[in-house]
N, C-alpha and C positions, 0 to 999 in steps of 0.2 A: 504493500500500500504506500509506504513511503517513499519507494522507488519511483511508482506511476504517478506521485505528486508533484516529486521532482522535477519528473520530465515531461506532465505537463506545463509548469512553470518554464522550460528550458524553452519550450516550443515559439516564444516572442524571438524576433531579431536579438533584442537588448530588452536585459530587464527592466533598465530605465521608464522604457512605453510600453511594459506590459499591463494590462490590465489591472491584473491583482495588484501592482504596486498604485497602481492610480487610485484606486480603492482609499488605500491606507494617506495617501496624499490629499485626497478630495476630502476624507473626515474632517482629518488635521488643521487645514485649510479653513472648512465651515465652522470648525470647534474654534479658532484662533478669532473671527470675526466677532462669532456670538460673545463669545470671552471679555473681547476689549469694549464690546456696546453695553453688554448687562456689568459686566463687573469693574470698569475702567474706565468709566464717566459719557458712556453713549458716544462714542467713536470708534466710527468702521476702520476697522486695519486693514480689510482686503479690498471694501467695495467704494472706494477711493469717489466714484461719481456722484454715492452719496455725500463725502466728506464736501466736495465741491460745492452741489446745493447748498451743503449748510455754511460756510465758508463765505459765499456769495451772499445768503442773506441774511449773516452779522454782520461782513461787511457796508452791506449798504443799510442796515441800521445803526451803525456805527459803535457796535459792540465789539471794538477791535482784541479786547483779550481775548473773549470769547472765540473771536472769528481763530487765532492764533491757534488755539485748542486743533481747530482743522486744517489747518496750515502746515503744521510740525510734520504729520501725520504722511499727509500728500510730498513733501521734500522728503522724509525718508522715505516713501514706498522709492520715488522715483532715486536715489541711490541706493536703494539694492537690486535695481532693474541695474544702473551703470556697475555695481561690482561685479554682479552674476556674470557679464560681460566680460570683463577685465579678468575674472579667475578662468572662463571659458577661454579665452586667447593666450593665458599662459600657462595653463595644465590640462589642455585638451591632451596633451603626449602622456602626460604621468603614468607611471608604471603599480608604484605601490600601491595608487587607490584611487577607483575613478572618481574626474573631478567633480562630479556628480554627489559623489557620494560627500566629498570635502565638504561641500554644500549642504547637508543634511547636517552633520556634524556640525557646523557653524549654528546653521538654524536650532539645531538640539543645546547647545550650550547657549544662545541667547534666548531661548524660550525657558530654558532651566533657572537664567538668573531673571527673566520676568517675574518668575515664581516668586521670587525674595523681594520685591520692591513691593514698599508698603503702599499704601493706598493716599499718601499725601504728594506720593511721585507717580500718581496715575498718568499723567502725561507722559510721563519717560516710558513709562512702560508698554502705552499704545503707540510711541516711536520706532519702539527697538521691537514689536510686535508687528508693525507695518513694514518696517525693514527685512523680516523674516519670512513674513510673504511675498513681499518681491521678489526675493532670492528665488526663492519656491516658483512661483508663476512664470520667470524669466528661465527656468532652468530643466523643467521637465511641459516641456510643450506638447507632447505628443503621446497618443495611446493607440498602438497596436500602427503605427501610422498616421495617422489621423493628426493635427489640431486642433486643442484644446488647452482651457485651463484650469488648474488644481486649485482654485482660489476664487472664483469667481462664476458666477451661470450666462450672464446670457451671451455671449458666445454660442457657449455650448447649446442654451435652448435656440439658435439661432440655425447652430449645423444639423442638430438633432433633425430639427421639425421639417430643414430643408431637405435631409438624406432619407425623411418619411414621406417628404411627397414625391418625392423622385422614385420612392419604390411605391406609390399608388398608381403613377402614371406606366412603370417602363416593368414591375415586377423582378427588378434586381436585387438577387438578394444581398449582394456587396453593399446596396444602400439600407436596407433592413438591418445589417449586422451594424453599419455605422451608425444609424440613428439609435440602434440598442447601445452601443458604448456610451454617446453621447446621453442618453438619460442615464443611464448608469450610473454616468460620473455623478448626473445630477442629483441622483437619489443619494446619495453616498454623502454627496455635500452637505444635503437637508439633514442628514441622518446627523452626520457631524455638528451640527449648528445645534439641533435640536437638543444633543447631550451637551454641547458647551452651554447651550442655555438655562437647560435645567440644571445643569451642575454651579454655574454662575451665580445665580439667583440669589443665595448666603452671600454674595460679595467676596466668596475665599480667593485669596490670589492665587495661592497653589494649585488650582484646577487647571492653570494652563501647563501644567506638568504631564497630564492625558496627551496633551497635542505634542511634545517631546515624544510621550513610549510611543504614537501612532508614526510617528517620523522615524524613531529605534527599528521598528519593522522594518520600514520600506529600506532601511538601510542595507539591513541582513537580506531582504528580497534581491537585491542589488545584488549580493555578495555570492548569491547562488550563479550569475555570470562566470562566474571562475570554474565553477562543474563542467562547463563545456569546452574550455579550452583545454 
């Protein structure tokens, strides 16, 4: 049994866009959001277009600390999209461990010290929480082939609905398979959201330590790459 799981697992290109790791990314991702809205003063870490609305209309009410709150937010997501970059151009080659994974790691060690800022540094901690999604988002794009994102839906409800109408018209099942990944992920995200929400609720900051062990996974999912070389 453990054998045929293996190597179903093995059967993606790269574990990176295998499915089951999207799984474990797409929780992580919805738990990280919920986290920082319920527990970390109602600011989205992942869903940045939110942060803008809100952003735009303190701004033009002139609640400019406030507005700041969603400001910080939006300047880190958008510096962990330029690292994610910058570690992809110079350990795309690495040998000891794919850069991918370095990635994980990073993100596991700054969601670990989220855990420990108290609740008077709620800002820092939905920075370095929006930083951690970027990474994430910028870094695994793709599921079985396909793009997509681990942090975010409509996108996905975007390719989804269009690789379902594509198989009402033409009966392809290459687009039935893709619009089923595509809600997958989506389900997966809500799934994640939902437990960061309920587990949020008491304000405990240590609940974003969940969103670390779902990241610990997809690490070792990764590490199963190495069985087939």
């Amino acid at each position: 049994m453990k054998d045929k799981l293996i190597q179903w697992f093995l059967r993606e290109r790269q574990m990176s866009e295998a499915f089951i790791n999207s799984i474990f990314l797409a929780m992580s991702g919805g738990f990280q959001d919920a986290y920082t809205y319920f527990a970390r003063g109602g600011v989205y870490s992942n869903a940045q277009t939110g942060n803008v609305v809100l952003l735009s209309n303190h701004i033009m009410s002139g609640e400019w600390m406030i507005a700041l709150k969603y400001l910080l937010p939006l300047i880190a997501f958008a510096s962990g999209i330029f690292i994610a970059d910058i570690v992809h151009s110079r350990f795309k080659y690495a040998k000891k461990m794919h850069w991918r994974q370095g990635i994980l790691v990073l993100e596991i060690v700054i969601l670990f010290f989220v855990g420990l800022i108290p609740h008077h540094l709620d800002s820092l901690a939905t920075i370095l929480v929006s930083f951690s999604c970027a990474l994430q988002v910028q870094t695994f794009r793709k599921v079985s082939g396909y793009s997509y994102a681990s942090t975010m839906c409509i996108g996905n409800i975007r390719n989804g609905t269009s690789a379902l109408a594509d198989y009402t018209e033409t009966h392809n099942k290459a687009s039935l398979r893709r619009a089923f990944y595509y809600y997958g992920i989506i389900f997966f995200f809500g799934l994640g959201a939902g437990f960061g929400g309920l587990f949020s609720q008491g304000k405990s900051i240590h609940v974003i330590w969940v969103s670390s062990l779902l990241l610990i996974i997809s690490f070792f999912i990764m590490g199963l790459e190495k069985l087939r070389e």
